[in-house]
C-alpha positions as CSV (number, residue, x, y, z in Angstrom):
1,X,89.1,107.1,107.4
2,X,90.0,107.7,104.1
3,X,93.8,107.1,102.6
4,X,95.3,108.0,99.2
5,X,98.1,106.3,97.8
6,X,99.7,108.4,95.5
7,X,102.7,106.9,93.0
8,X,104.0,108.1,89.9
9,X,102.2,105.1,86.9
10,X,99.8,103.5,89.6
11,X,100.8,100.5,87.9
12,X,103.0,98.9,91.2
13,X,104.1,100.2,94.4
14,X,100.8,102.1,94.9
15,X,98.8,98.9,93.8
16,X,100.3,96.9,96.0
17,X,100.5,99.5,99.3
18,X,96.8,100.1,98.5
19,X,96.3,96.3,98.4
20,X,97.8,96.1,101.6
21,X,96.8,99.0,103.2
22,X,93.1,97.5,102.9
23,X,93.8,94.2,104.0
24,X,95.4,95.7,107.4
25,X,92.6,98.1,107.8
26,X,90.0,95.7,107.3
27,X,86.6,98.3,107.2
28,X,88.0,100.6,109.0
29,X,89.2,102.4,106.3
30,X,88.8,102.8,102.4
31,X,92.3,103.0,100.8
32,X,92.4,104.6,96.5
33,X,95.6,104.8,94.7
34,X,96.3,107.0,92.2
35,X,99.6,108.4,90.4
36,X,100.5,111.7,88.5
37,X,100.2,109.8,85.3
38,X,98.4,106.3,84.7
39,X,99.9,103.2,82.7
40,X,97.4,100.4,84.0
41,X,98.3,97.6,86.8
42,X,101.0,95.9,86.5
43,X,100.8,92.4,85.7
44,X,103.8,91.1,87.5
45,X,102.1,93.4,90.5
46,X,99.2,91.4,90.5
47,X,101.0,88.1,90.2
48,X,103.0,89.3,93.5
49,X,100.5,90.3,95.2
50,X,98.2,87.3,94.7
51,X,101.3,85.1,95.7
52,X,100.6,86.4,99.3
53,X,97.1,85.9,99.1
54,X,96.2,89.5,98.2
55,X,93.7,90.0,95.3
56,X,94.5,93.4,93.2
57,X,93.2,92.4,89.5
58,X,90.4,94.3,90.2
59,X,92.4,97.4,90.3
60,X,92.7,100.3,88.3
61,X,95.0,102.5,87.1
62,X,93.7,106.1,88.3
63,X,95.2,110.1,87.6
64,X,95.3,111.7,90.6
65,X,92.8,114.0,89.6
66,X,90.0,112.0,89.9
67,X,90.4,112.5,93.9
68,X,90.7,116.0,94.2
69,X,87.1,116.7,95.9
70,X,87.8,113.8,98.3
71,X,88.9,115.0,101.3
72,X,91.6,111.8,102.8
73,X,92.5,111.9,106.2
74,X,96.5,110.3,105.3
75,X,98.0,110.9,101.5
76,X,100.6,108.6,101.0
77,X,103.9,109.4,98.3
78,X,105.7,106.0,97.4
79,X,107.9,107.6,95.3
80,X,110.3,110.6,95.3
81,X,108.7,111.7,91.8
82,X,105.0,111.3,92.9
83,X,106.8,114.0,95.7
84,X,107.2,116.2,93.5
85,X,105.1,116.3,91.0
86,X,102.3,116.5,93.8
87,X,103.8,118.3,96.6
88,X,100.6,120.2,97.1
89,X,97.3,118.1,97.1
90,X,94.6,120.4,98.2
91,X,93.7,118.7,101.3
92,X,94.2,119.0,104.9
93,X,95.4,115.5,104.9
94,X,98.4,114.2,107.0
95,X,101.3,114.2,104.5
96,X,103.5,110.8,104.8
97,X,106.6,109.7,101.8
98,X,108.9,106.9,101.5
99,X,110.3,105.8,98.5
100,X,110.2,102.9,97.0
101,X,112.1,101.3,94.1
102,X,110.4,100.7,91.3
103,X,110.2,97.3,89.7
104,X,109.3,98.0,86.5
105,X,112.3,99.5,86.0
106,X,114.5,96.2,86.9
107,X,115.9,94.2,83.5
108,X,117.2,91.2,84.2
109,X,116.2,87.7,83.8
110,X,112.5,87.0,84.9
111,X,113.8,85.5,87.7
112,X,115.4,88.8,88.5
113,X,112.3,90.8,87.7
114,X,110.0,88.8,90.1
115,X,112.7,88.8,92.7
116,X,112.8,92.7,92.2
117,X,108.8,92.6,92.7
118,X,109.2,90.3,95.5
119,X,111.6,92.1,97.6
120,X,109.4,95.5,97.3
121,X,106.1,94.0,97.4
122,X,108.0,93.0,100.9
123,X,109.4,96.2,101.8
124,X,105.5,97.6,101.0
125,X,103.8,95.0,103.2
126,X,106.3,95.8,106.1
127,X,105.8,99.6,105.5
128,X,101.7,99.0,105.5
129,X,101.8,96.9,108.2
130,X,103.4,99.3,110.5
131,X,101.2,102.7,109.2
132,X,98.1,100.4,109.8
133,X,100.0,100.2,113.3
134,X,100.4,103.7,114.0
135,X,97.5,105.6,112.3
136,X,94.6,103.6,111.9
137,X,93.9,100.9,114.5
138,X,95.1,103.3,117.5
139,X,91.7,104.9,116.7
């Protein structure tokens, strides 16, 4: 099974849900993420991330384009803009959205920044978790 992770940098919430989305599908499935434009991982995404024992420095930041020609069984949309500006990836894929906030977008102090990372990357893990649940392990 193949799943696509689509957000709109592919710097956090699609790093960390493919991140997740691995670790819940073990090899039964290879998880990419990719987003309509690309601004590198996140390092606060990362540091999340590892917190809970999940590695994602080996990430990438990747355009969707690159994944055209793969054919994914699930495409993902983790933000209302990664929606729309993809609302037609040529595949016969299963479609599934829910948006995120995005912490990159939080100013604060840095205690407020990593709580803002926390509190998604736990909203992410919750929403993986559960997908996992539903459309891979029923297999």
């Amino acid at each position: 099974m193949r799943i696509l992770v689509l957000c709109t940098g592919n710097s956090c919430r699609s790093q960390m849900a493919q991140g997740y989305l691995q670790h819940y599908a073990g090899n039964r499935a290879e998880v990419y993420s990719a987003g309509v434009e690309t601004h590198g991982v996140h390092p606060l995404a990362i540091a999340v991330m590892q917190e809970d024992g999940i590695d994602i420095g080996h990430h990438t930041s990747n355009n969707v384009d690159a994944y055209r020609e793969i054919a994914f069984d699930h495409v993902i949309t983790v933000c209302d803009n990664a929606r729309e500006a993809c609302p037609v990836f040529p595949s016969h894929a299963a479609k599934h959205h829910h948006n995120f906030n995005d912490p990159a977008n939080v100013t604060g102090t840095e205690e407020d920044v990593m709580n803002a990372f926390r509190n998604v990357r736990g909203e992410i893990k919750s929403y993986c978790r559960v997908f996992v649940e539903e459309h891979v392990l029923v297999l």
